[in-house]
N, CA, C and O of each residue as an XYZ file, in Angstrom:
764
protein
N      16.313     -8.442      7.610
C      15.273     -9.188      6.910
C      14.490     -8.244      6.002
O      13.911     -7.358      6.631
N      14.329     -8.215      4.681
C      13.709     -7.950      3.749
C      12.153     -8.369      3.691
O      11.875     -9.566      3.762
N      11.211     -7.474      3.571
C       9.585     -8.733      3.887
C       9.089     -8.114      2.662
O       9.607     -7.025      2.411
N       8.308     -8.493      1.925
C       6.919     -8.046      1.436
C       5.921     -8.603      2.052
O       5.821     -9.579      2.795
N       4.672     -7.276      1.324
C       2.950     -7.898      1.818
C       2.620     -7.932      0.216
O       2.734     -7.117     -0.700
N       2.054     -9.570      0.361
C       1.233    -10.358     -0.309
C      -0.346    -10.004      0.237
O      -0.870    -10.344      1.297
N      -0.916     -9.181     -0.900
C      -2.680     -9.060     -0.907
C      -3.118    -10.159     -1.803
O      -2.553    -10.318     -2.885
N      -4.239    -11.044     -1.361
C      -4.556    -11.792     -2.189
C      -5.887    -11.767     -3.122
O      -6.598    -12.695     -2.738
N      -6.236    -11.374     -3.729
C      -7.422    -11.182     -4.280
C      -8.371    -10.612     -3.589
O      -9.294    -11.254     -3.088
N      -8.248     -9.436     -3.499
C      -9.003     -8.360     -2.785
C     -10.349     -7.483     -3.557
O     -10.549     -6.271     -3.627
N     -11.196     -8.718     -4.118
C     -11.568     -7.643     -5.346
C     -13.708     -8.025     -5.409
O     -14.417     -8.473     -4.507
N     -13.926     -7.788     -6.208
C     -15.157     -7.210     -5.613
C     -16.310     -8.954     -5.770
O     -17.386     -9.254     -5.252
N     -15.463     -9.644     -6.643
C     -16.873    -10.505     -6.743
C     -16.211    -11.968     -5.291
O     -16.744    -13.061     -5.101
N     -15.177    -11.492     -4.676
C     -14.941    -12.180     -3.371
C     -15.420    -10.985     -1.699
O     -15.402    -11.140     -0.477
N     -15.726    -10.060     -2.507
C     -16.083     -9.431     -1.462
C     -17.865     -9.539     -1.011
O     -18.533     -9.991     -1.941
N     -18.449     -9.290     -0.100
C     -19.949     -9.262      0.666
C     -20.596     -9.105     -1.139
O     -19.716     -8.486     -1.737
N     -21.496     -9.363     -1.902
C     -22.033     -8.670     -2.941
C     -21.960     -9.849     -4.046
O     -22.963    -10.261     -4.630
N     -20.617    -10.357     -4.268
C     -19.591    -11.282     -5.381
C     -20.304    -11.835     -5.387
O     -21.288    -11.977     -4.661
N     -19.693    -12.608     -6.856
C     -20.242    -13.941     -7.555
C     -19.943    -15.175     -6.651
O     -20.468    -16.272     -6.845
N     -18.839    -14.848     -5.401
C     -18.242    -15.575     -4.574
C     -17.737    -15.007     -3.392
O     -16.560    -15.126     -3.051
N     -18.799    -14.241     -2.598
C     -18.558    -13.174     -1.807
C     -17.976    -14.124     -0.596
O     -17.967    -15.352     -0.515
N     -17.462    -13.052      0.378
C     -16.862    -13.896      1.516
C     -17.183    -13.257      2.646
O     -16.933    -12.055      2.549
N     -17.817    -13.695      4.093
C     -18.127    -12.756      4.766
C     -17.118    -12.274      5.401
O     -16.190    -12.918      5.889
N     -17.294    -10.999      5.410
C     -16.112    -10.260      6.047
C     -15.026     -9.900      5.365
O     -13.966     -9.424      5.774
N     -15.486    -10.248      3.971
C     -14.630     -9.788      2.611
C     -13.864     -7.677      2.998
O     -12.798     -7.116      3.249
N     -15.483     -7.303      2.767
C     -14.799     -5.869      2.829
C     -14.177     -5.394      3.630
O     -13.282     -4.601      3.336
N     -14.504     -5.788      5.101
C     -13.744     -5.946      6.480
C     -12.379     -5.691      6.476
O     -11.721     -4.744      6.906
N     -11.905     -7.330      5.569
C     -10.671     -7.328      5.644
C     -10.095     -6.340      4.627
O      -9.304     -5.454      4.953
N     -10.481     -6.513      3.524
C     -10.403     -5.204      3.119
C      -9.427     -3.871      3.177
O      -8.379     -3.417      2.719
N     -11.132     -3.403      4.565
C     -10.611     -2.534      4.933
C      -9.672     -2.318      6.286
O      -9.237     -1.241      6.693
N      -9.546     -3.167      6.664
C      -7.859     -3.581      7.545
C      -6.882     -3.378      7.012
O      -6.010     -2.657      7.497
N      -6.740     -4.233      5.360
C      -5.172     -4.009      4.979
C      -5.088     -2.821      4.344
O      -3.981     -2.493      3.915
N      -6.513     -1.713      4.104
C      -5.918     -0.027      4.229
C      -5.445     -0.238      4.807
O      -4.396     -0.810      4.511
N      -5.779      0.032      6.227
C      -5.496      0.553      7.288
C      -4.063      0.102      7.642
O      -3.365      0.956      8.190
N      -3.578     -0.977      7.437
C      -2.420     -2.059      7.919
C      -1.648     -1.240      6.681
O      -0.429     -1.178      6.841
N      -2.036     -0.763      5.778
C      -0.845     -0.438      4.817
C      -0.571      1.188      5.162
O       0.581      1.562      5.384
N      -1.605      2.048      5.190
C      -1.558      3.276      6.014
C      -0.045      3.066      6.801
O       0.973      3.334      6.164
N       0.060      2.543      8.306
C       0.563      2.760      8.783
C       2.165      2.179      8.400
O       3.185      2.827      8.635
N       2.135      0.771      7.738
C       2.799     -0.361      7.409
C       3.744     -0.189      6.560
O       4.937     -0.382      6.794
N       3.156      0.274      5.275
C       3.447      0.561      4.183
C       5.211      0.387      3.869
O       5.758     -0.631      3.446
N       5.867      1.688      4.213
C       7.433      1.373      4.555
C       8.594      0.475      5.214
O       9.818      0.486      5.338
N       7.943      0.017      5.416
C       8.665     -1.198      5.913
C       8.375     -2.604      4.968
O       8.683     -3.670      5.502
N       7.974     -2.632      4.012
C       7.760     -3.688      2.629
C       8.599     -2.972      1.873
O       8.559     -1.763      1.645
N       9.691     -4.120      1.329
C       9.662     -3.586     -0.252
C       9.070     -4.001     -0.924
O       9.410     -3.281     -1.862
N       8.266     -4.728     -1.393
C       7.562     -4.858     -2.110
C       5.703     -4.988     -1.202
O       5.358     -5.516     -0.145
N       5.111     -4.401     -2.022
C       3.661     -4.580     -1.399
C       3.053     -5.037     -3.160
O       3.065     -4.264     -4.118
N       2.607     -6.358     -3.174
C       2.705     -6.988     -3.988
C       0.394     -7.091     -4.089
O      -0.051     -6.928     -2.952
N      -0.220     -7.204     -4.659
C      -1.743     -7.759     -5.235
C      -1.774     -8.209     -6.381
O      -1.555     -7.715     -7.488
N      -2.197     -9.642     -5.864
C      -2.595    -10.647     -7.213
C      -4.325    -10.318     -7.075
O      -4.959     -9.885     -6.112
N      -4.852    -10.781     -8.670
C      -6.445    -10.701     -8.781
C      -6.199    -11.968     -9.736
O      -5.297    -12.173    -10.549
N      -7.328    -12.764     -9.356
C      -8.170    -13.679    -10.480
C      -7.990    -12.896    -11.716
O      -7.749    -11.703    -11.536
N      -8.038    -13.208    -12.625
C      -8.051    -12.463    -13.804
C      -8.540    -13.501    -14.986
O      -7.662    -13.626    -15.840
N      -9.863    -14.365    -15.276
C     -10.296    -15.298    -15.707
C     -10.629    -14.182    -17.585
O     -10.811    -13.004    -17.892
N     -10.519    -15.636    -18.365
C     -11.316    -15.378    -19.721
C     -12.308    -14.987    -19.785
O     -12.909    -15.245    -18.742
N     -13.205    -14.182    -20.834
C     -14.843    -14.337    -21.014
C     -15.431    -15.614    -21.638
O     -14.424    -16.205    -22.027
N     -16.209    -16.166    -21.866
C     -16.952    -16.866    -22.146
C     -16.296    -18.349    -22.518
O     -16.538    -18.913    -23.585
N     -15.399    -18.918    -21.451
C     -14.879    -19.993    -21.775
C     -15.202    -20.091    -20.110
O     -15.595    -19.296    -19.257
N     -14.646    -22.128    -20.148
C     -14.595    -22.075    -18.638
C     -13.272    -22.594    -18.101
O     -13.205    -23.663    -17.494
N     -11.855    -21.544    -18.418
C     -10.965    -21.248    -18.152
C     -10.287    -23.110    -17.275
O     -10.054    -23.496    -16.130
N     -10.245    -23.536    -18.269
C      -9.527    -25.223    -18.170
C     -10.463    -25.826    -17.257
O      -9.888    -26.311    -16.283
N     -11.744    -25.959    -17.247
C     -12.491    -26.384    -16.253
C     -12.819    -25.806    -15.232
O     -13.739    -26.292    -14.575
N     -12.076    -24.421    -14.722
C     -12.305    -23.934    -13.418
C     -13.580    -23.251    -13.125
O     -13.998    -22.871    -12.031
N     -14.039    -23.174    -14.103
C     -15.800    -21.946    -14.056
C     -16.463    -23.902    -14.983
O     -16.053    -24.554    -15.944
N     -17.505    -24.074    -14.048
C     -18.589    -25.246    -14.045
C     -18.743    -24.355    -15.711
O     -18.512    -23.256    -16.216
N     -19.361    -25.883    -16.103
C     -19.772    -25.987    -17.386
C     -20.956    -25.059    -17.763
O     -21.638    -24.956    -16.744
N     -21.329    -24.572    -18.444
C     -23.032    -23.913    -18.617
C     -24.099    -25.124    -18.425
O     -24.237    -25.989    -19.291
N     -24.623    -25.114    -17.571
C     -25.822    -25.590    -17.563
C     -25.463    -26.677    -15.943
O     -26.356    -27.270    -15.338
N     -24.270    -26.689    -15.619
C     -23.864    -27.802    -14.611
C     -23.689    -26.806    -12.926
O     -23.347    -25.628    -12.818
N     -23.983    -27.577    -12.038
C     -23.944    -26.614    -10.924
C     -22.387    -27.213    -10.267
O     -21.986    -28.366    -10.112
N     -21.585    -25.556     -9.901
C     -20.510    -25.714     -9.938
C     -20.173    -26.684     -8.132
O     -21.035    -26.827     -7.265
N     -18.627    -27.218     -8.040
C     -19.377    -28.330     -6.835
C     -18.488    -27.473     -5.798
O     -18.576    -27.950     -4.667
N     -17.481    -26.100     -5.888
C     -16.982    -24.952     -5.042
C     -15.736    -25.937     -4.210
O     -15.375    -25.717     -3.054
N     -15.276    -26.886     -4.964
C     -13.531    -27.447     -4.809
C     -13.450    -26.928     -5.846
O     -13.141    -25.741     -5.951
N     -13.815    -28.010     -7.264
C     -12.775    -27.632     -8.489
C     -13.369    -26.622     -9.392
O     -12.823    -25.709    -10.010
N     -14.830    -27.052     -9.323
C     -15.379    -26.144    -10.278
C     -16.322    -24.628     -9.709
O     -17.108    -24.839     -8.785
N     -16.244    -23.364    -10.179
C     -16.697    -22.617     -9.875
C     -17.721    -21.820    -10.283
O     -17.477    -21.389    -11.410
N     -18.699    -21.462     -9.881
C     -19.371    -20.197    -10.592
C     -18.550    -18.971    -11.569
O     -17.398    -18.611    -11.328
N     -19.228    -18.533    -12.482
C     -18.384    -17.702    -12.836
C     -17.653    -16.270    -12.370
O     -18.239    -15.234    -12.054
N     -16.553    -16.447    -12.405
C     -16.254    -15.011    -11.190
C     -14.558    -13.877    -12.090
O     -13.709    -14.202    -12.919
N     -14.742    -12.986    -11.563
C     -13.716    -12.270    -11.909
C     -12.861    -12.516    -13.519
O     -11.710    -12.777    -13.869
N     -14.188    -12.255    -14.196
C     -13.862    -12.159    -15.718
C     -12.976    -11.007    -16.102
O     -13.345     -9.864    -15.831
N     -11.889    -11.214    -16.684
C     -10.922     -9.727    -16.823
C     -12.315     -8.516    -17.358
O     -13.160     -8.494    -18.253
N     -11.976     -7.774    -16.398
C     -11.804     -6.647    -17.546
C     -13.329     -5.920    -17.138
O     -13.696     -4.811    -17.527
N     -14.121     -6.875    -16.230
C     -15.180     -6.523    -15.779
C     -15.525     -6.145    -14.103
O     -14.603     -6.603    -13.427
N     -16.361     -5.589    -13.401
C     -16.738     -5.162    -12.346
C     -16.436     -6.307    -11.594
O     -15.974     -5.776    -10.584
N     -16.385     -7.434    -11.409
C     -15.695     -8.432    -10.108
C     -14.695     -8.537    -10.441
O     -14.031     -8.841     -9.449
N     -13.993     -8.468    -11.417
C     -12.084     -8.543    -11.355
C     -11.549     -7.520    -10.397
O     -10.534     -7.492     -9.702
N     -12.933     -6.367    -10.644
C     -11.988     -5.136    -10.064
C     -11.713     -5.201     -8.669
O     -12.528     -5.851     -8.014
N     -10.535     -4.562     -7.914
C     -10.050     -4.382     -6.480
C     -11.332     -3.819     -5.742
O     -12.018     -3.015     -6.372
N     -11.716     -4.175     -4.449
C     -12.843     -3.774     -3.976
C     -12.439     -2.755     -3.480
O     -11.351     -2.762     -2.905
N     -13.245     -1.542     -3.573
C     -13.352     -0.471     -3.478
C     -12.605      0.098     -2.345
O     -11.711      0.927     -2.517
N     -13.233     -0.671     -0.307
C     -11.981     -0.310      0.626
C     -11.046     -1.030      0.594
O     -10.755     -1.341      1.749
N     -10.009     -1.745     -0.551
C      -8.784     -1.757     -0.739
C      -8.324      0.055     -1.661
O      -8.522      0.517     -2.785
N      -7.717      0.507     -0.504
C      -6.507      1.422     -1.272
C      -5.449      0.674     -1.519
O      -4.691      0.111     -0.730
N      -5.455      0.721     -3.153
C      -4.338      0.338     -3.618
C      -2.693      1.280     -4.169
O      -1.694      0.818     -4.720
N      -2.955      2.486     -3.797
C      -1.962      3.502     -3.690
C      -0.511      3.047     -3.318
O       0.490      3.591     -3.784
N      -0.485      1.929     -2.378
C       0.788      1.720     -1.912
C       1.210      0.272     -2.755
O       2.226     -0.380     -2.512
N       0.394     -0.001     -3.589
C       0.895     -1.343     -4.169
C       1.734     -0.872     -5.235
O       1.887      0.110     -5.961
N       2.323     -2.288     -4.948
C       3.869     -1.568     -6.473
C       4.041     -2.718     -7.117
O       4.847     -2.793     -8.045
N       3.330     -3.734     -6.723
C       3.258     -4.679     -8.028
C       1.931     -5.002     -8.281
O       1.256     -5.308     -7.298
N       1.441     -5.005     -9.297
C       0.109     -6.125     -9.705
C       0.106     -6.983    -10.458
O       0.463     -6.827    -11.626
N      -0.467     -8.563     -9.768
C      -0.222     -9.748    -10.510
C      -1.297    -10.232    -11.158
O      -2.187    -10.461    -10.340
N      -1.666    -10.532    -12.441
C      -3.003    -11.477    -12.570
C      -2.921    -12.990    -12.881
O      -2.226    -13.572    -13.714
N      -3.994    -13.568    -11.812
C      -3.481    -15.234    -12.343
C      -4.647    -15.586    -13.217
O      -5.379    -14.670    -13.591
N      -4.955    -17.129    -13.670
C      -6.074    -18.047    -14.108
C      -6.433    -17.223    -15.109
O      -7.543    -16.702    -14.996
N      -5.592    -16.888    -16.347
C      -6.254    -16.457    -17.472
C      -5.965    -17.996    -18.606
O      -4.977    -18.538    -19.101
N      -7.430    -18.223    -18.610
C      -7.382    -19.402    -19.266
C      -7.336    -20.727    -18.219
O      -7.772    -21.804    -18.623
N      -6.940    -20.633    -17.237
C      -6.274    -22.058    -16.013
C      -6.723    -21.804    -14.530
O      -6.398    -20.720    -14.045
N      -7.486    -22.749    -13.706
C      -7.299    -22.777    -13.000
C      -6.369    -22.416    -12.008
O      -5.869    -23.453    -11.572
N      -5.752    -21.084    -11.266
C      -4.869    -20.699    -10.448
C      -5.283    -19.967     -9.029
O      -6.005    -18.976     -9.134
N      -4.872    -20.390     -7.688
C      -5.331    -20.385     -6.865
C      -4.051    -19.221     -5.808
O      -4.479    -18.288     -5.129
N      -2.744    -19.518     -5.889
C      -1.979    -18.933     -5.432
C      -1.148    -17.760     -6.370
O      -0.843    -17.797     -7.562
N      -0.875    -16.550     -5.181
C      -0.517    -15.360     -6.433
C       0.911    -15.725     -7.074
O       1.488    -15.343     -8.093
N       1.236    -16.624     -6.052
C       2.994    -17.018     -7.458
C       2.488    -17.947     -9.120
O       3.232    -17.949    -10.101
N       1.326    -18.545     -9.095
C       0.739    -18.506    -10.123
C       0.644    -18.183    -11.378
O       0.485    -18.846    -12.402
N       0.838    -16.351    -11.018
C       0.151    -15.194    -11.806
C       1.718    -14.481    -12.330
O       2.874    -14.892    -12.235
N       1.153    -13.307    -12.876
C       2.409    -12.781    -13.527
C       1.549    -11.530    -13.464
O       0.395    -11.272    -13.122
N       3.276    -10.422    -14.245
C       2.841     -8.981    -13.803
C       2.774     -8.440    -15.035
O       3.106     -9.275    -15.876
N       2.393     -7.055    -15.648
C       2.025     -6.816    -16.776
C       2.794     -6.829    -17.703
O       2.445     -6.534    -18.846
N       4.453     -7.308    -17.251
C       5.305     -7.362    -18.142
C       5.930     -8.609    -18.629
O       6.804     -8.803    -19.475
N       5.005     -9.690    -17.598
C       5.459    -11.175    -17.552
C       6.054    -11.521    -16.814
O       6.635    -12.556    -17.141
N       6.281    -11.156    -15.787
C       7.407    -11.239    -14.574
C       6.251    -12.395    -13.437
O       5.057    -12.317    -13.147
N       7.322    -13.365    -13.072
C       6.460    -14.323    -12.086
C       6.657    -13.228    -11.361
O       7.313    -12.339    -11.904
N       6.160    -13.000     -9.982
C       6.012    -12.958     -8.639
C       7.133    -13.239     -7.833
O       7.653    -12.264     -7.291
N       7.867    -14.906     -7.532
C       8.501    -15.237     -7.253
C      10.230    -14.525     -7.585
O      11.214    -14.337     -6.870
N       9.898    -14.276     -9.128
C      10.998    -13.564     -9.252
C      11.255    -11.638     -9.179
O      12.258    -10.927     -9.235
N      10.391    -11.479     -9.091
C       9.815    -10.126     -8.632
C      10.750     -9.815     -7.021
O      11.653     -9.005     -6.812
N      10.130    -10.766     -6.122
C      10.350    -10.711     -4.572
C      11.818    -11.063     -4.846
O      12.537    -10.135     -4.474
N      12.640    -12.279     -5.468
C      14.139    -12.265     -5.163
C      14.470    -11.461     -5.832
O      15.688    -11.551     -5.679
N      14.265    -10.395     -6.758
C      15.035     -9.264     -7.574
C      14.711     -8.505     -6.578
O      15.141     -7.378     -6.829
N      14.159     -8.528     -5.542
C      13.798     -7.130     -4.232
C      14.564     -7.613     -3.197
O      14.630     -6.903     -2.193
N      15.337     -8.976     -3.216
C      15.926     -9.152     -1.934
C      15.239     -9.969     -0.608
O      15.832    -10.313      0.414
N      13.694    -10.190     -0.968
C      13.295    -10.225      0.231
C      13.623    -11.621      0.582
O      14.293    -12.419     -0.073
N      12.854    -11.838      2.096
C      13.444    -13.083      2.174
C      12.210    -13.506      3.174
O      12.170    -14.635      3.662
N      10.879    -12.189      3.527
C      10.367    -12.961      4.382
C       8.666    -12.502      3.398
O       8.893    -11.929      2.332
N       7.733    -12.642      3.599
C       6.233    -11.818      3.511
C       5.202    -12.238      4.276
O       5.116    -13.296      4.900
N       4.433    -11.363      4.196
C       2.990    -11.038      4.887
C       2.097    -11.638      4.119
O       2.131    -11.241      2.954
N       1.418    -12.339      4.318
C       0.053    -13.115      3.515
C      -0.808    -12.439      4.088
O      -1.070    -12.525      5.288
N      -1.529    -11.427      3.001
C      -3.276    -11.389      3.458
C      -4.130    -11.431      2.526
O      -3.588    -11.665      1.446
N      -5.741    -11.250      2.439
C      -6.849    -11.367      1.320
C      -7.475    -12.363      1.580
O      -7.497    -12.932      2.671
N      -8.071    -12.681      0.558
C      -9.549    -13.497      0.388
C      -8.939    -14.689     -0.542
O      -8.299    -14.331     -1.530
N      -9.090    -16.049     -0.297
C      -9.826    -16.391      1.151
C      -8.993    -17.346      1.886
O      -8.304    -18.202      1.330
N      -9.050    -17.229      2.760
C      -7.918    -18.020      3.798
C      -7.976    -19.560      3.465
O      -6.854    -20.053      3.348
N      -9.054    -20.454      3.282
C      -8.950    -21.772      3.035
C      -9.016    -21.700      1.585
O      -9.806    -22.544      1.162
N      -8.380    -20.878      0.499
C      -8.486    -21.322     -0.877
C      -7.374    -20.665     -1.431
O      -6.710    -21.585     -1.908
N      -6.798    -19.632     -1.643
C      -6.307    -18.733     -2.308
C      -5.152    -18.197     -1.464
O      -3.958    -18.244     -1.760
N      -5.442    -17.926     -0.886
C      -4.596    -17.431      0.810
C      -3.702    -18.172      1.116
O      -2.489    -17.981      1.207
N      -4.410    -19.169      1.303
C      -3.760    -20.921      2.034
C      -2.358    -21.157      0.563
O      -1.152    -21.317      0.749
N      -3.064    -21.100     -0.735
C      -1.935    -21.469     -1.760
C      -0.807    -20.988     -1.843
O       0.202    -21.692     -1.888
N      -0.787    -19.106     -1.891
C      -0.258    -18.634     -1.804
C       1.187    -18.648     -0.475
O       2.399    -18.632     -0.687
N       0.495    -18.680      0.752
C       1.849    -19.054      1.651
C       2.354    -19.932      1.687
O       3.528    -19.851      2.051
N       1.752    -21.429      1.307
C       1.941    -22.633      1.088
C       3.298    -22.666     -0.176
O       4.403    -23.209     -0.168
N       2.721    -21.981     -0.990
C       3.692    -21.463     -2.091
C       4.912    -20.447     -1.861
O       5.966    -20.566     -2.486
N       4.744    -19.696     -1.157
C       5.777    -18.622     -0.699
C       6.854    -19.460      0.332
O       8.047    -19.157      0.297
N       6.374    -20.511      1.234
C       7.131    -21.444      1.908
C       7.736    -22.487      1.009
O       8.924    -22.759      1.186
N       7.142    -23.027      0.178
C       7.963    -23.920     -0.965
C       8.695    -23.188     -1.422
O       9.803    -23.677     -1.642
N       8.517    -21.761     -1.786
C       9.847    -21.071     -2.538
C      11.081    -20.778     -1.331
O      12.113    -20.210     -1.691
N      10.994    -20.986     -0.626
C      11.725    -20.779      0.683
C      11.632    -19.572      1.444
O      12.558    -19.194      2.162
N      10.606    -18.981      1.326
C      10.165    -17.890      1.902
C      10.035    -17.930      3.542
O       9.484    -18.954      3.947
N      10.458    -16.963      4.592
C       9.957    -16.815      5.881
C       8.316    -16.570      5.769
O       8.114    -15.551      5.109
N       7.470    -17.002      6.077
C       5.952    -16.597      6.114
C       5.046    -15.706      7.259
O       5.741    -15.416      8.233
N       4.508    -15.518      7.291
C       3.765    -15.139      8.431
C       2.249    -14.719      7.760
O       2.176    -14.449      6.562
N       1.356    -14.698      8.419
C      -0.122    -14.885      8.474
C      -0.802    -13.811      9.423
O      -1.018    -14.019     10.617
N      -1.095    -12.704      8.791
C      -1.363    -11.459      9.884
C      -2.728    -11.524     10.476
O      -3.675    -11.672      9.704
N      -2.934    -11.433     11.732
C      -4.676    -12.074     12.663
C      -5.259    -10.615     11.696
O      -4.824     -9.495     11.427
N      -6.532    -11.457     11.393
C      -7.662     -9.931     11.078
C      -7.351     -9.300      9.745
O      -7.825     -8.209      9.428
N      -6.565     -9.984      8.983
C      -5.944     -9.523      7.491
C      -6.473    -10.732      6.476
O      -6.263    -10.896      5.274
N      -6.979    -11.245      7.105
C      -7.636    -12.215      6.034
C      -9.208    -13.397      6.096
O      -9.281    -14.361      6.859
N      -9.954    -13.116      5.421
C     -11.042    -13.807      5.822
C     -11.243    -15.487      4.519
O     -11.017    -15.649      3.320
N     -11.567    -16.044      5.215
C     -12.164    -17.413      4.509
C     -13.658    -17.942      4.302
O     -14.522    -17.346      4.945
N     -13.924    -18.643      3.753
C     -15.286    -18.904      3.415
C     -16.120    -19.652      4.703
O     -17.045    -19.393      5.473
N     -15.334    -20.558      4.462
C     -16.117    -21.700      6.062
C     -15.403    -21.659      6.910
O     -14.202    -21.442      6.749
N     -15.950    -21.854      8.027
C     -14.854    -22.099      9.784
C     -14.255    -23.569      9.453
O     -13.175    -23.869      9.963
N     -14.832    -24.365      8.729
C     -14.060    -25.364      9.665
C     -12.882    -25.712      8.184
O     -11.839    -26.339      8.367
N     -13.292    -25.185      6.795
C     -12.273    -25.410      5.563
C     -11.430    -24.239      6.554
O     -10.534    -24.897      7.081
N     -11.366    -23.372      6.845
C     -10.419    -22.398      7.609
C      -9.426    -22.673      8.502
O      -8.210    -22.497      8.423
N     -10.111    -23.130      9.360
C      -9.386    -23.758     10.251
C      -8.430    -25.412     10.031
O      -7.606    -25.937     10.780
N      -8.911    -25.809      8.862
C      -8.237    -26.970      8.296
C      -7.032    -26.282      7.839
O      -5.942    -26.510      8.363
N      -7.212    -25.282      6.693
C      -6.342    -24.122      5.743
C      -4.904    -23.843      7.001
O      -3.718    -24.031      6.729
N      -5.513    -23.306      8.526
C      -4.525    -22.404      8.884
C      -3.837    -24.044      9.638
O      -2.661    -24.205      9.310
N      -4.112    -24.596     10.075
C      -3.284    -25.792     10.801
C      -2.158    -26.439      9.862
O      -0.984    -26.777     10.019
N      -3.184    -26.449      8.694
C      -1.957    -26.954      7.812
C      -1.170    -25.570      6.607
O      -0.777    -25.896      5.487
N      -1.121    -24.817      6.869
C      -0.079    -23.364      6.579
C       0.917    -23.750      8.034
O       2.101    -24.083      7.993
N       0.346    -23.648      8.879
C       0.785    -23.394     10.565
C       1.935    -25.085     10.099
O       3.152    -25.183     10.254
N       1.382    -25.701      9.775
C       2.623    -27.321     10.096
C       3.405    -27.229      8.447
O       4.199    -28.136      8.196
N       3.256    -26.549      7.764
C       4.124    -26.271      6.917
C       5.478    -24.876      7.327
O       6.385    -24.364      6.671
N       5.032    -24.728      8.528
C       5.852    -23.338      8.738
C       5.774    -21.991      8.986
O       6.698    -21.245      9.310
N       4.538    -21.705      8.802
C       4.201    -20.398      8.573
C       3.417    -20.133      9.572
O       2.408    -20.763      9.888
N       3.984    -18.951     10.222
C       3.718    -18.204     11.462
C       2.394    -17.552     11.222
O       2.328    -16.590     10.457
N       1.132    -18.108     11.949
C      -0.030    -17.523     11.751
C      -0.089    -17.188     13.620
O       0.172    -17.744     14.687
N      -0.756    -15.570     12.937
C      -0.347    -15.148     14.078
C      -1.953    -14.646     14.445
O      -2.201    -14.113     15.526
């Protein structure tokens, strides 16, 4: 079995601080150091997607209108504008062992990292079958939004899944616990 680890938006305006912080953002964080420290070799691919939004548009509706309060389903505060201090990877993510980087929602609403593309235009999806794999690791921010898409998505592509305990944090307990039941009855081994 071939696996990659999927990081999911590990970056500073979803972390404790953000325009859309998450508790226990840096936490996790700093777990998937640590999980990649030891981990690392055994992925071929160790894959991080980031938000990667427009400036001053509201990227197909997904950033609330100016002047409208955003309602945190469809519409959002503004967050992880390329190119600025919340796009960036939060600080205890070492990203040393990553060998791909994806950016999604430039211009569009995008929630899962198959979404996104890599600096050369390469989906994701086709990234992982040019590596062979056949299974991955879901972790990042945030388990009932982004997280949830992503394995949800990695299982539609026919992916083996799995869901690592303590590698990923979400916003609310109970959108969370909605998120992992239904990852969990789509297939995916949350462990």
């Amino acid at each position: 079995m071939t696996r990659a680890l999927i990081v999911v938006d590990v970056q500073n305006d979803f972390v404790e601080g953000g325009s859309l912080g998450v508790v226990g953002g840096k936490d996790v964080a700093t777990a998937i150091t640590a999980h990649l420290a030891v981990h690392a070799q055994e992925y071929a691919v160790v894959a991080a997607s980031r938000d990667w939004h427009n400036a001053g548009e509201t990227n197909g509706g997904h950033f609330a209108e100016p002047g409208d309060e955003p309602d945190f389903a469809t519409t959002w505060p503004v967050h992880c504008v390329s190119g600025e201090h919340g796009s960036e990877y939060a600080p205890e993510l070492d990203t040393t062992d990553v060998t791909v980087h994806v950016v999604k929602g430039m211009g569009e609403p995008a929630y899962s990292a198959f979404e996104g593309v890599t600096s050369s235009g390469e989906r994701l999806v086709d990234v992982l079958h040019a590596a062979g794999v056949t299974s991955v690791d879901v972790t990042g921010i945030a388990t009932d939004h982004c997280v949830r898409a992503t394995a949800l998505d990695a299982r539609a592509a026919g992916f083996d899944v799995r869901l690592p305990h303590g590698l990923h944090a979400g916003v609310a307990p109970d959108t969370s616990a909605a998120a992992l039941e239904e990852m969990a009855a789509a297939g995916v081994e949350v462990r």
